[in-house]
DRENPA-30695 format. One record per residue: residue number from 1; residue in three letters; x, y, z of N, C-alpha, C, CB in turn. Coordinates in nm, 2 decimals, m for minus. Glycine has a CB too. Layout:
BEGIN
- NUM_ala_X_Y_Z_X_Y_Z_X_Y_Z_X_Y_Z;
...
This chain:
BEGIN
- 1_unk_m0.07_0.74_0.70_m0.11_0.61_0.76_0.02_0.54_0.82_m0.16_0.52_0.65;
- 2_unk_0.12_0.54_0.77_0.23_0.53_0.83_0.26_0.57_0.98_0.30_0.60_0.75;
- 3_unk_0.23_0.67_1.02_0.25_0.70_1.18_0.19_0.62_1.23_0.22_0.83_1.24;
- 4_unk_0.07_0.53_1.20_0.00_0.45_1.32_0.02_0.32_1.30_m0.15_0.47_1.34;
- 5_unk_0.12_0.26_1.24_0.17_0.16_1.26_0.31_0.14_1.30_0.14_0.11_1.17;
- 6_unk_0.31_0.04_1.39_0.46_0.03_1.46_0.55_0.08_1.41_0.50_m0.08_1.50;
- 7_unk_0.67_0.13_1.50_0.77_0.22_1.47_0.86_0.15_1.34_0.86_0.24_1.62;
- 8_unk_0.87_0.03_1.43_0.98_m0.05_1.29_0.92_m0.06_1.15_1.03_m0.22_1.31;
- 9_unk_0.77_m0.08_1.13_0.76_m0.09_1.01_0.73_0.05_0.90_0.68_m0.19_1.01;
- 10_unk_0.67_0.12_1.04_0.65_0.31_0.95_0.77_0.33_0.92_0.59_0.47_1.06;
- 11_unk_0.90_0.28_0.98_1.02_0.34_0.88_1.09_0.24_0.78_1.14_0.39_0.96;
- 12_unk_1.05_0.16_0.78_1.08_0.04_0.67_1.00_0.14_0.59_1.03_m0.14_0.70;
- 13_unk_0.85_0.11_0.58_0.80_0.18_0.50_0.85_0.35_0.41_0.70_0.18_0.58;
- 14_unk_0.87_0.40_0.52_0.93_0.53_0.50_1.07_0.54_0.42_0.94_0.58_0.63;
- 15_unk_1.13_0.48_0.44_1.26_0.46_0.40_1.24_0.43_0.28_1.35_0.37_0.47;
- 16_unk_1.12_0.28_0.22_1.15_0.26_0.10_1.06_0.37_0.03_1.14_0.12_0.06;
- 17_unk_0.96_0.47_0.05_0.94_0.58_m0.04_1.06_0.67_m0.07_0.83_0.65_0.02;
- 18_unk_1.15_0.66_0.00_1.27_0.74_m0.04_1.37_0.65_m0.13_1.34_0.80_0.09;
- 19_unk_1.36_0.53_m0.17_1.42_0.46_m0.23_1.57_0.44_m0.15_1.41_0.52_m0.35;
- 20_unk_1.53_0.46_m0.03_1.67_0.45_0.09_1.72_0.27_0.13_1.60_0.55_0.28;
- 21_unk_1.78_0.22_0.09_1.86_0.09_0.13_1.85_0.03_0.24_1.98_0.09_0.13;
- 22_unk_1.97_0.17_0.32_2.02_0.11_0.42_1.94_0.19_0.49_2.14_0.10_0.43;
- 23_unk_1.83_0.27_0.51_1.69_0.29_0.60_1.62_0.19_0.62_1.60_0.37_0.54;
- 24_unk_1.58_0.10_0.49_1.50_0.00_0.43_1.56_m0.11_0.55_1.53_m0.03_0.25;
- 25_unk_1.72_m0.15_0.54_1.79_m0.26_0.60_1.79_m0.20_0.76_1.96_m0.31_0.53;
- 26_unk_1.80_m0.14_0.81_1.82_m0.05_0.97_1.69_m0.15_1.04_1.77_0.16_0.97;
- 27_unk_1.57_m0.14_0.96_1.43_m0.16_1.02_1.45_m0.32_1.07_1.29_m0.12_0.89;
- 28_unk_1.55_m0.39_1.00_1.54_m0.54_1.09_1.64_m0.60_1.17_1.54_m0.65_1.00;
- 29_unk_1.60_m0.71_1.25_1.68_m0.72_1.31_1.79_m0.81_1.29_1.62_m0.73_1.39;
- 30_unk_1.94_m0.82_1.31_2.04_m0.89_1.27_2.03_m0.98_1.23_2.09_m0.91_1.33;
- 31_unk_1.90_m1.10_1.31_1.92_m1.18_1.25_1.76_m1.25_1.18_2.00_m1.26_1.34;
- 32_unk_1.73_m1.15_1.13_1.58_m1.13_1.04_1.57_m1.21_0.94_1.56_m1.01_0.98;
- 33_unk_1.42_m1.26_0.91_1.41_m1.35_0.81_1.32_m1.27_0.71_1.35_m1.49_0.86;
- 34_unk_1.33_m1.26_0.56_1.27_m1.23_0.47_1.20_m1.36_0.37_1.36_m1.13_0.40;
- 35_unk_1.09_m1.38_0.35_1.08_m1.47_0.25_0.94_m1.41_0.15_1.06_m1.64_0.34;
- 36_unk_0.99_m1.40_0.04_0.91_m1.37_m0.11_0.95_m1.48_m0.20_0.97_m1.21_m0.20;
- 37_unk_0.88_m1.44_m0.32_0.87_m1.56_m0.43_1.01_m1.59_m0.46_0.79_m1.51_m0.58;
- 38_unk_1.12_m1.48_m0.45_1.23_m1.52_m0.48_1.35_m1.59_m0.38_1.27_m1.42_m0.53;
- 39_unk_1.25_m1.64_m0.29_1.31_m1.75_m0.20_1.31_m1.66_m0.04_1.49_m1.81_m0.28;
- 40_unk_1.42_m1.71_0.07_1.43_m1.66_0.15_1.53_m1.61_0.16_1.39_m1.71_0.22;
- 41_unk_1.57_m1.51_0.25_1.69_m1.43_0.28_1.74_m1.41_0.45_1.65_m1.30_0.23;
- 42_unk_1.82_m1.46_0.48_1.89_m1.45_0.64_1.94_m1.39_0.71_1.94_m1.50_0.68;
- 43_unk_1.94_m1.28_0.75_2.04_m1.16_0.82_2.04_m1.04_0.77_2.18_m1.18_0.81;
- 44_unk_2.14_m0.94_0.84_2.12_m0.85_0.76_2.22_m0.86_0.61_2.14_m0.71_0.86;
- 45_unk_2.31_m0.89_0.59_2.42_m0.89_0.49_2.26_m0.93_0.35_2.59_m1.06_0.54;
- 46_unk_2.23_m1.08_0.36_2.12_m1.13_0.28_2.01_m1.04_0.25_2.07_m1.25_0.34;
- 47_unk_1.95_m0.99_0.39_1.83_m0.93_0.32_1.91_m0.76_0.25_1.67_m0.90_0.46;
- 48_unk_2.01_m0.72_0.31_2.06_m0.59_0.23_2.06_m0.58_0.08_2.21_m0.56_0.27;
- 49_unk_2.13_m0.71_0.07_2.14_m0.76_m0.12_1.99_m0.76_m0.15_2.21_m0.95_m0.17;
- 50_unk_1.88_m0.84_m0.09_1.74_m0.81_m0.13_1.71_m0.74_m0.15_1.67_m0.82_m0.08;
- 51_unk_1.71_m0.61_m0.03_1.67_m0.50_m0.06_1.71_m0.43_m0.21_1.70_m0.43_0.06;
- 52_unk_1.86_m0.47_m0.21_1.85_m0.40_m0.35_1.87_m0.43_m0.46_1.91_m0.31_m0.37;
- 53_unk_1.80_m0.58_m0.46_1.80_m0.65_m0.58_1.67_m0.61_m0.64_1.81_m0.81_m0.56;
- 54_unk_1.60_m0.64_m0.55_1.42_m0.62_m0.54_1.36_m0.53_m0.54_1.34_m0.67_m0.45;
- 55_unk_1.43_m0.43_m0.44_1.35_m0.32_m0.47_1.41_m0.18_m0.56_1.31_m0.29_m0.34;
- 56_unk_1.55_m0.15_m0.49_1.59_m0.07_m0.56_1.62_m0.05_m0.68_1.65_m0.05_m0.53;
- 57_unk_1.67_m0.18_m0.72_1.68_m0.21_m0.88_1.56_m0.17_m0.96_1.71_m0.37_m0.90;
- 58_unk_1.44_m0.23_m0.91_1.35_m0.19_m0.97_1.23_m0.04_m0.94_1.31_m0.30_m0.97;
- 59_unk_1.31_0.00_m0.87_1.25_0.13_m0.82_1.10_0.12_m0.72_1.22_0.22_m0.97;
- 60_unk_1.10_0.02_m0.70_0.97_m0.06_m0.61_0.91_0.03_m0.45_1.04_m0.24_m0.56;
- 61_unk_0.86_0.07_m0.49_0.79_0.20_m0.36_0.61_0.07_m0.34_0.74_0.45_m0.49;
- 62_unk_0.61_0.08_m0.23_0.54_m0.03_m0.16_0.39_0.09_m0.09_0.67_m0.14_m0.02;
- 63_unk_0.31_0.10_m0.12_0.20_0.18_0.00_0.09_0.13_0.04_0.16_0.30_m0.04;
- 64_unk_0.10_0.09_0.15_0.04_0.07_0.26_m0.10_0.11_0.23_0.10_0.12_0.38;
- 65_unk_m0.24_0.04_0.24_m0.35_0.11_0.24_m0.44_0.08_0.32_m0.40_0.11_0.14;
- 66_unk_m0.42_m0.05_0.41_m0.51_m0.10_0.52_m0.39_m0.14_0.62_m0.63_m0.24_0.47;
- 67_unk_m0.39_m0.19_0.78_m0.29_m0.27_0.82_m0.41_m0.34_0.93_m0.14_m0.19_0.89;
- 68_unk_m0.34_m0.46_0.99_m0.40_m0.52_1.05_m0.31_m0.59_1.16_m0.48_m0.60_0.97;
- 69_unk_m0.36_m0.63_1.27_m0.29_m0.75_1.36_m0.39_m0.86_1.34_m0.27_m0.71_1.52;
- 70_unk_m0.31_m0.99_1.34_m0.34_m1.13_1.34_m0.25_m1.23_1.37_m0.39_m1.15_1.25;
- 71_unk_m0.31_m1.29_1.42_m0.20_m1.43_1.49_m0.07_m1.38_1.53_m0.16_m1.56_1.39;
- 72_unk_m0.05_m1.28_1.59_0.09_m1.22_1.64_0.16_m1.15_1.54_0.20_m1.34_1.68;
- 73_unk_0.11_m1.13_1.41_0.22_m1.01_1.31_0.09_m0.91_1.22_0.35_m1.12_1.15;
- 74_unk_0.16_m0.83_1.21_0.13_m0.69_1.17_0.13_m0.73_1.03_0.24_m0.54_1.22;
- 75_unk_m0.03_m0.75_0.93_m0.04_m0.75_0.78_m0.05_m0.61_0.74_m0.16_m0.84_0.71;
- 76_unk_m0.02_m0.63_0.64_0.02_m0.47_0.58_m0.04_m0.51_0.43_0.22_m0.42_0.57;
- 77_unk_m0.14_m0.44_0.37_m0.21_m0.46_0.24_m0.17_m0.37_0.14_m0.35_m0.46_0.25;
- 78_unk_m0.13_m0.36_0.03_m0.07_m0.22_m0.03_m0.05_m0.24_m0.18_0.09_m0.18_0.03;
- 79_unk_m0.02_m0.18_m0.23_0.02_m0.18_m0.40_0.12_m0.15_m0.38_m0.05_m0.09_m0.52;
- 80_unk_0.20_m0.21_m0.49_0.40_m0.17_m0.49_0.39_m0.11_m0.69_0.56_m0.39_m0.44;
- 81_unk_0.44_0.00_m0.68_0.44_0.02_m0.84_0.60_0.07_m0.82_0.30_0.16_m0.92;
- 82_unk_0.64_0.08_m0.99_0.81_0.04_m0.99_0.83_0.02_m1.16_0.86_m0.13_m0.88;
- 83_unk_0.98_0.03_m1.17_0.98_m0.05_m1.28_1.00_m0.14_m1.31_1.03_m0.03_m1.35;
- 84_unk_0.90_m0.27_m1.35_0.86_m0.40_m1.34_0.78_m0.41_m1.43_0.82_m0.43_m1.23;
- 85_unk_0.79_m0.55_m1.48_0.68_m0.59_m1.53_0.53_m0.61_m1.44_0.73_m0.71_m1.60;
- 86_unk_0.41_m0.58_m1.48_0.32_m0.57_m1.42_0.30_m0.47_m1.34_0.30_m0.66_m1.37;
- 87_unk_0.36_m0.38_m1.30_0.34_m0.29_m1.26_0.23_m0.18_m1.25_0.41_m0.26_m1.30;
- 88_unk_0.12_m0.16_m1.17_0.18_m0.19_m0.99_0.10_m0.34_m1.00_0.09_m0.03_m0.83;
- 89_unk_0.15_m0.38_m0.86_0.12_m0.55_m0.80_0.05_m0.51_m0.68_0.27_m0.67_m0.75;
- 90_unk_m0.05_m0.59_m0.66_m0.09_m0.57_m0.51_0.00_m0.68_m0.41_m0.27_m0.60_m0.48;
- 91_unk_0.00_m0.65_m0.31_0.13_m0.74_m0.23_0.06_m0.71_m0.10_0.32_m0.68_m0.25;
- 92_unk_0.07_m0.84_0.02_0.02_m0.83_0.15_0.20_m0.86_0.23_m0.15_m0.97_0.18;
- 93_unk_0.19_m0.79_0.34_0.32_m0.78_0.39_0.30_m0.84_0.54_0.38_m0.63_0.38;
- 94_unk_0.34_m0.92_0.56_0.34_m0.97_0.71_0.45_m0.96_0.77_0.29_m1.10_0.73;
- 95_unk_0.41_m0.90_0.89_0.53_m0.86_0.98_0.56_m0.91_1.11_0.52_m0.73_1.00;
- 96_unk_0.65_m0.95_1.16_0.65_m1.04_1.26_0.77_m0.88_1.37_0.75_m1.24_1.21;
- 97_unk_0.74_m0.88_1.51_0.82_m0.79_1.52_0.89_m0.84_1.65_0.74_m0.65_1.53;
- 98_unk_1.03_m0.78_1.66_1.07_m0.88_1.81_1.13_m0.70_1.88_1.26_m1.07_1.78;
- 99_unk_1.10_m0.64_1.95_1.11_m0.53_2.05_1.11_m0.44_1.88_1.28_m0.53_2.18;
- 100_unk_1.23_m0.33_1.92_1.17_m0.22_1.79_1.25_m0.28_1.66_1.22_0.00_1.82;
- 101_unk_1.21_m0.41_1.61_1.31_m0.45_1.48_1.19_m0.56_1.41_1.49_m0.55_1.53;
- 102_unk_1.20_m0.53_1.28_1.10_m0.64_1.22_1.21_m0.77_1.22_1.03_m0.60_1.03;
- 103_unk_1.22_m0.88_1.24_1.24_m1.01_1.26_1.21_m1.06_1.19_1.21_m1.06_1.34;
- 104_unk_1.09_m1.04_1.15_1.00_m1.16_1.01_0.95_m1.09_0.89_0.85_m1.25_1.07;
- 105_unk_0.93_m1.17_0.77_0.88_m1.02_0.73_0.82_m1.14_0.59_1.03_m0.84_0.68;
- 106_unk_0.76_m1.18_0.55_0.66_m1.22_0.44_0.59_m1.14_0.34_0.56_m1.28_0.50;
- 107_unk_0.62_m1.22_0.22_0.57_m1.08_0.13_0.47_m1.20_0.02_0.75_m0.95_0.03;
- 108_unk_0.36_m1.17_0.03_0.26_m1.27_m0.12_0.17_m1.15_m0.17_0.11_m1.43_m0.04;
């Protein structure tokens, strides 16, 4: 499923099944916005620490099971399982894209 969604986010995606970081951080752009429950994040330096506060720390592999376009960003519907409490979560991923770099990136 991954191949048919845009380049930047099939390797965001891809990267974090490998539990890869700085694959994970590549996919945005410099000056990219992340915002989840645990607030927002600005750049790459901010979302890099994200990435491995949130995900790697907790081993958090995210998969994709529907995608969609709406109002200009790419939703992404998926289960994330990991080591976490509740484990797995369903999580919807909205993606904002500016040329080949996610820019925006929402996570509920």
């Amino acid at each position: 499923m991954t191949n048919e969604m845009p380049a930047p986010i099939a390797a965001y995606v891809a990267a974090n099944t490998r539990l890869d970081a700085d694959g994970m951080q590549a996919s945005f752009a410099q000056n990219a916005v992340v915002r989840d429950d645990r607030g927002t994040h600005v750049g790459h330096d901010e979302i890099g620490a994200w990435i491995r506060s949130a995900t790697i720390a907790s081993r958090a592999v995210f998969t994709p099971e529907a995608w969609r376009e709406q109002d200009g960003s790419i939703v992404v519907d998926g289960q994330t399982t990991g080591d976490f409490p509740g484990s797995p979560i369903r999580f919807t991923f909205r993606f904002m894209l500016k040329g080949e770099a996610i820019a925006k990136l929402e996570i509920a």
